[in-house]
C-alpha positions in Angstrom: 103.0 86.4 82.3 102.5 89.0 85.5 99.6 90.5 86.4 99.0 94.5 85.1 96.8 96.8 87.0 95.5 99.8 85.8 97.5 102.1 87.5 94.9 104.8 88.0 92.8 102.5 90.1 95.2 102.2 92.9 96.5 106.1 92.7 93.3 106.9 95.9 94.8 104.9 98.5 96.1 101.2 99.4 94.8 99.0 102.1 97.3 97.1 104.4 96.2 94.5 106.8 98.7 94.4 109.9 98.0 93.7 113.5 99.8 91.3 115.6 102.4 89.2 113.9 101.5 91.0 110.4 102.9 94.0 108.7 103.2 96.1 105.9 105.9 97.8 103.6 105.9 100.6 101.6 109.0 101.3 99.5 109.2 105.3 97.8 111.1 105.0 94.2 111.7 107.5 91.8 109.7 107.5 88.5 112.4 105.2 86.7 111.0 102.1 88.5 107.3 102.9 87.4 105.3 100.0 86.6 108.4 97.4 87.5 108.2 94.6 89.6 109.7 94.6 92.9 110.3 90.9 94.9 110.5 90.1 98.0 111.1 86.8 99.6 111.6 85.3 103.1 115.3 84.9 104.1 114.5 81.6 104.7 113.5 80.8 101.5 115.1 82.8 98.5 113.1 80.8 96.1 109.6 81.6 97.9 108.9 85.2 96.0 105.9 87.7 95.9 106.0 90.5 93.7 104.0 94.2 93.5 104.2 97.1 91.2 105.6 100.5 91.5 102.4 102.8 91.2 102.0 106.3 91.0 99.9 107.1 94.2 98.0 109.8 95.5 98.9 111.4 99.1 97.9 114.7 100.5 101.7 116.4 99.3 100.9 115.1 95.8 102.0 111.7 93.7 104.7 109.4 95.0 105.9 106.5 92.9 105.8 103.7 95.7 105.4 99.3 95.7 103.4 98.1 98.4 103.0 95.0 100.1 100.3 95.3 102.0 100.2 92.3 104.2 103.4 90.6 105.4 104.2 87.8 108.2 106.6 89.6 111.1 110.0 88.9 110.2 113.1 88.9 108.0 113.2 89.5 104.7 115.2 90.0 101.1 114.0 92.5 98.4 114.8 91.4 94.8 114.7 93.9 92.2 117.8 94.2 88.8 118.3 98.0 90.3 120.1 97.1 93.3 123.3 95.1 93.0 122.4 92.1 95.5 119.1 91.3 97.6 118.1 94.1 100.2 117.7 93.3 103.9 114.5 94.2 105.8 112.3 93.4 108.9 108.9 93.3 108.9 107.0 94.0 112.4 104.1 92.7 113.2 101.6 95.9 113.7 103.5 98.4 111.5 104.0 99.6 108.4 107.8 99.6 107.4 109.3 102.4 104.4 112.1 102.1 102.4 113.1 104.8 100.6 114.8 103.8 97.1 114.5 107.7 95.7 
């Protein structure tokens, strides 16, 4: 069984942790993938997955629905999720934060 957060604690803010050879990613969704589990995996290893939630989270403009991995090793990557029609290419970089929008 997955983990469940209470949504409401994580709607102030998220913490990411990059620097050199670490990075973050931050994919927007509409409210239709709320609460659902979003994988990712290196390309290396398809079998090698993490997961987050979708969240409602607070910004200055108001809520955006959003999954956030908040801590990633630079480099190539495959996001898993029964919304999209085959795994989704992305590339991590070590000191930034990458966004996907999925709206």
């Amino acid at each position: 069984m997955g983990e469940h957060h209470h949504e409401a604690d994580f709607e102030q803010g998220v913490m990411v942790d990059v620097g050199p050879g670490v990075g973050a990613l931050v994919i927007y969704t509409g409210e239709d993938l709320r609460s659902q589990e979003i994988e990712i995996s290196p390309v290396s290893n398809d079998a090698k997955r993490m997961h987050t939630d979708v969240l409602r989270r607070k910004t200055a403009g108001g809520y955006v629905f959003a999954a956030v991995f908040g801590s990633l090793v630079e480099g190539e990557y495959r996001l898993w999720h029964p919304s999209r029609p085959s795994p989704v290419p992305v590339r991590i970089a070590g000191g930034e934060v990458t966004e996907l929008d999925w709206r």
